[in-house]
C-alpha positions in Angstrom: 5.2 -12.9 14.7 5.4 -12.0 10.7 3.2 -9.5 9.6 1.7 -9.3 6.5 2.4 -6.1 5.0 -0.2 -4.5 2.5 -0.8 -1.2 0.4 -2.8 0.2 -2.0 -5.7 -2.4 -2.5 -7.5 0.3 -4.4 -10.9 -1.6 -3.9 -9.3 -4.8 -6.6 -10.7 -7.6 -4.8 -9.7 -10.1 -7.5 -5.9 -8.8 -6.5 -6.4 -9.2 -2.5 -8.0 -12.7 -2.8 -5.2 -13.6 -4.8 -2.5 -12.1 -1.8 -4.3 -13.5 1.1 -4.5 -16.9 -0.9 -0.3 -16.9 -1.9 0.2 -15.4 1.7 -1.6 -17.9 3.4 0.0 -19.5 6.9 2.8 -16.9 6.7 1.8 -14.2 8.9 -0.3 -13.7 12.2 -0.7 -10.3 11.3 -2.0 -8.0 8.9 -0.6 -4.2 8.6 -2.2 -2.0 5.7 -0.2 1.6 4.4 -4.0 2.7 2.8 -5.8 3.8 -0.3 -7.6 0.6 0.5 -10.5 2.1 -1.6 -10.3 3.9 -5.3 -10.0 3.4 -9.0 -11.2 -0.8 -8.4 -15.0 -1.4 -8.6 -14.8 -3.7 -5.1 -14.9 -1.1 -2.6 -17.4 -2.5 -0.4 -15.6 -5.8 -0.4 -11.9 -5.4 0.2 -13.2 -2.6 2.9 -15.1 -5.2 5.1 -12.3 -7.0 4.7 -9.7 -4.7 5.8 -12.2 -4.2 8.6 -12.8 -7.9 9.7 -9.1 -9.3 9.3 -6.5 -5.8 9.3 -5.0 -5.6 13.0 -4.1 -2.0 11.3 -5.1 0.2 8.6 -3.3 3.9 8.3 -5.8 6.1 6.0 -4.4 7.2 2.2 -5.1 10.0 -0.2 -7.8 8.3 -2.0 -9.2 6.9 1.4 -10.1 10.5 2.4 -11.3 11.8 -1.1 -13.6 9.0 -1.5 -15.3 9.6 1.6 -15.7 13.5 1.2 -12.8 14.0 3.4 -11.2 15.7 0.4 -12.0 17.7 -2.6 -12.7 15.9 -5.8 -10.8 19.0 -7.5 -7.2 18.7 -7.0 -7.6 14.8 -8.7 -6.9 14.1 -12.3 -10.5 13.1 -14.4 -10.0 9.2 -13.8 -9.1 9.1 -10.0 -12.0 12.2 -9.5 -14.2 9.5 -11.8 -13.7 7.5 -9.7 -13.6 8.8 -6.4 -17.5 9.9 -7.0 -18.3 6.6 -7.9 -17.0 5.1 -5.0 -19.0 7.9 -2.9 -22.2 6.6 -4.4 -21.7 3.2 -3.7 -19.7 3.0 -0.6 -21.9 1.0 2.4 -22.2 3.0 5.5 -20.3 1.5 8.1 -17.7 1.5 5.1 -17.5 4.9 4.8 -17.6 5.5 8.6 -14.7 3.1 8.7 -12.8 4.9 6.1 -13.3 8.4 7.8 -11.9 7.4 10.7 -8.8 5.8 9.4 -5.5 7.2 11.4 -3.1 9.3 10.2 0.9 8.3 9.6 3.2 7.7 10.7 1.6 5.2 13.0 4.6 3.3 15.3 4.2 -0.4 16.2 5.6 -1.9 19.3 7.6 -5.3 18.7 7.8 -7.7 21.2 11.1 -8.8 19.0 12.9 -5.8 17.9 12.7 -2.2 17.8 9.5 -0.7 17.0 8.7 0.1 13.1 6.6 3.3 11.5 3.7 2.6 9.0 2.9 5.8 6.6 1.3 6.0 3.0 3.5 8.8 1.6 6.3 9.3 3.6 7.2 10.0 7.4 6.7 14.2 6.8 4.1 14.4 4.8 1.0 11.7 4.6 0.6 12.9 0.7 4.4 12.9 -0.5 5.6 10.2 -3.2 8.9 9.1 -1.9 10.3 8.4 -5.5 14.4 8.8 -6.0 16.7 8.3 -3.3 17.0 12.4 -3.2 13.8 12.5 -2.1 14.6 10.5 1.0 18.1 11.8 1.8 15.6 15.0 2.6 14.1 12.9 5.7 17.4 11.6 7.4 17.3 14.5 10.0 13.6 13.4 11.1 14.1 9.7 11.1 13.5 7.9 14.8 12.7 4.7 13.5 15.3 2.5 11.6 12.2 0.7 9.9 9.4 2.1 8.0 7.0 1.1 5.7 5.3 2.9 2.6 3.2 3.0 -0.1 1.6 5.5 -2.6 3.9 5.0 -5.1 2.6 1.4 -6.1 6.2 0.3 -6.8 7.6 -2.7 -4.8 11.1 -1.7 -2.9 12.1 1.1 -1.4 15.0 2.6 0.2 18.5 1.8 2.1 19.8 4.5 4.2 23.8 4.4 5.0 26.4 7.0 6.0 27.7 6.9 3.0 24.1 7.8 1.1 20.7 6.4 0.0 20.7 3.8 -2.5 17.2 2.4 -3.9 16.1 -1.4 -3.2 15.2 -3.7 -6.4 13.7 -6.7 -5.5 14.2 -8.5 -8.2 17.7 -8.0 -6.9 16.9 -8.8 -3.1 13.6 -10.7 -2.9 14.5 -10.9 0.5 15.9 -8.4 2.8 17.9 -8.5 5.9 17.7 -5.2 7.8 20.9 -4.7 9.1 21.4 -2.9 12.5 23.1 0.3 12.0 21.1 1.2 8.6 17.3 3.0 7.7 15.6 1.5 5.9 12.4 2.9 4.3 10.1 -0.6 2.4 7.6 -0.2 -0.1 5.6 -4.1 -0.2 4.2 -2.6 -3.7 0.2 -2.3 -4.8 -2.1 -5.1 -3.8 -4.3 -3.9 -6.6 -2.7 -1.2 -9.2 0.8 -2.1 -9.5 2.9 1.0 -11.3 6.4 -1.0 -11.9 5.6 -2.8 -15.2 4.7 -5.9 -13.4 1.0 -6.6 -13.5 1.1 -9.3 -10.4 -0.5 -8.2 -7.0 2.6 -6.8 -4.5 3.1 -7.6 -0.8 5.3 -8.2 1.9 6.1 -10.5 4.9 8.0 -8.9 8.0 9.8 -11.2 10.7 10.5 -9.3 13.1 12.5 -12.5 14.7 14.9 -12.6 11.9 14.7 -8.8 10.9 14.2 -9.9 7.5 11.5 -8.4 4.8 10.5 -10.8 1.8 8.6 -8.9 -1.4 6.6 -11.4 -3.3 4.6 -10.8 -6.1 1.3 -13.1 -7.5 -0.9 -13.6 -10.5 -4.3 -12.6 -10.8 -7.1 -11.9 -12.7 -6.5 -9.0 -13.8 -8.9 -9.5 -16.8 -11.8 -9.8 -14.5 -10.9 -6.9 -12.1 -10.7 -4.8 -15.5 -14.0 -6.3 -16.7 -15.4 -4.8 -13.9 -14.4 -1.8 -13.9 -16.0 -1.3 -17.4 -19.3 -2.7 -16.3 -20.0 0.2 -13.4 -18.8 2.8 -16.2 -15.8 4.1 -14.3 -12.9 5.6 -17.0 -11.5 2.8 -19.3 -8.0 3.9 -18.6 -8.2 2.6 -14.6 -8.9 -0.9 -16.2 -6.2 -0.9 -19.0 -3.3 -0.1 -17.1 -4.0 -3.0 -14.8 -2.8 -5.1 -18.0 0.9 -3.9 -17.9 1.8 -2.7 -14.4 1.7 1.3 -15.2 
């Protein structure tokens, strides 16, 4: 049974159409690592679609803050721009569904294979960016899980756990990966809608848990038109530039 593996849609709906249209008759499942809402000018759209089609959906940072769950103050001025926006427009059955959005980690059973951990940040801490392979030689102690997912960073890999050490995962290198049974492995699918890895394509990822395998794919969209939007309901020009490159 694949699963579709999803994070940080930050309310692009131009970006998720694109995914569900590439990923189409490749999963049975959908699994989302949050921020589904934030910085995008769609949050009503890719919310009642996380809430129609998502058999999961684990709550991020900018899930809480744009549903008052947070404090506007500890954001920088675009994300803070934005989070009040999104406040203001946010349906409410949207926002109810937001606020109640569970914590990581979040385990799922397998009927396949050992069960697997979903988190945003990171398996300690819901808000940490798991970012060098230092970072994540700090977790090896608390691991119970040979599989997790991740987001929050918005850049597509992750993480390979040996006795030897912790060695980062480039997709580019391994577009598909084949979790071997006496590793950890912590995978990052990538953004749906703000990739950070200076590659402006939508990120995602299919799990098999029959074959133990992950494959990152990556797919064009319009990113003109998400931008476009995001100038028309006067939210900071910055949020739509980046979108251009991948930063």
């Amino acid at each position: 049974m694949p699963d579709l593996i999803l994070s940080d849609i930050h309310a692009n709906r131009e970006a998720l159409d694109a995914v569900i249209e590439d990923a189409s008759g490749l999963y049975d499942r959908v699994l989302c690592l949050g921020d589904v809402v934030g910085y995008g000018a769609d949050p009503n759209y890719v919310t009642e679609w996380a809430r129609q089609n998502a058999a999961i959906v684990i709550r991020g940072n900018h899930d809480r803050v744009c549903v008052g769950l947070d404090p506007v103050g500890m954001y920088n001025p675009a994300a803070r721009a934005s989070a009040e926006w999104t406040r203001t427009v946010l349906e409410p059955a949207n926002a109810a569904f937001l606020e109640r959005l569970a914590r990581g980690p979040l385990r799922v059973a397998s009927d396949s294979s050992a069960g697997f951990d979903l988190v945003h940040g990171s398996p300690a801490d819901e808000d940490e960016y798991l970012i060098h392979p230092g970072d994540v030689e700090q977790l090896r102690s608390s691991l119970d899980t040979q599989l997790t997912f991740f987001g929050h960073t918005h850049v597509q890999g992750g993480f390979l756990m040996t006795r030897a050490g912790t060695r980062r995962i480039f997709p580019g290198m391994e577009s598909t990966l084949q979790l071997g049974p006496d590793h950890f492995y912590l995978v990052n699918p990538g953004s749906v809608g703000q990739p950070r890895d200076m590659n402006p394509r939508a990120a995602y990822a299919i799990y098999t848990p029959e074959t133990r395998t992950v494959e990152y794919r990556r797919v064009r969209y319009n990113h003109a038109r998400t931008a476009e939007k995001i100038l028309e309901a006067g939210l900071p020009p910055s949020l739509a530039m980046r979108l251009h490159e991948g930063t």
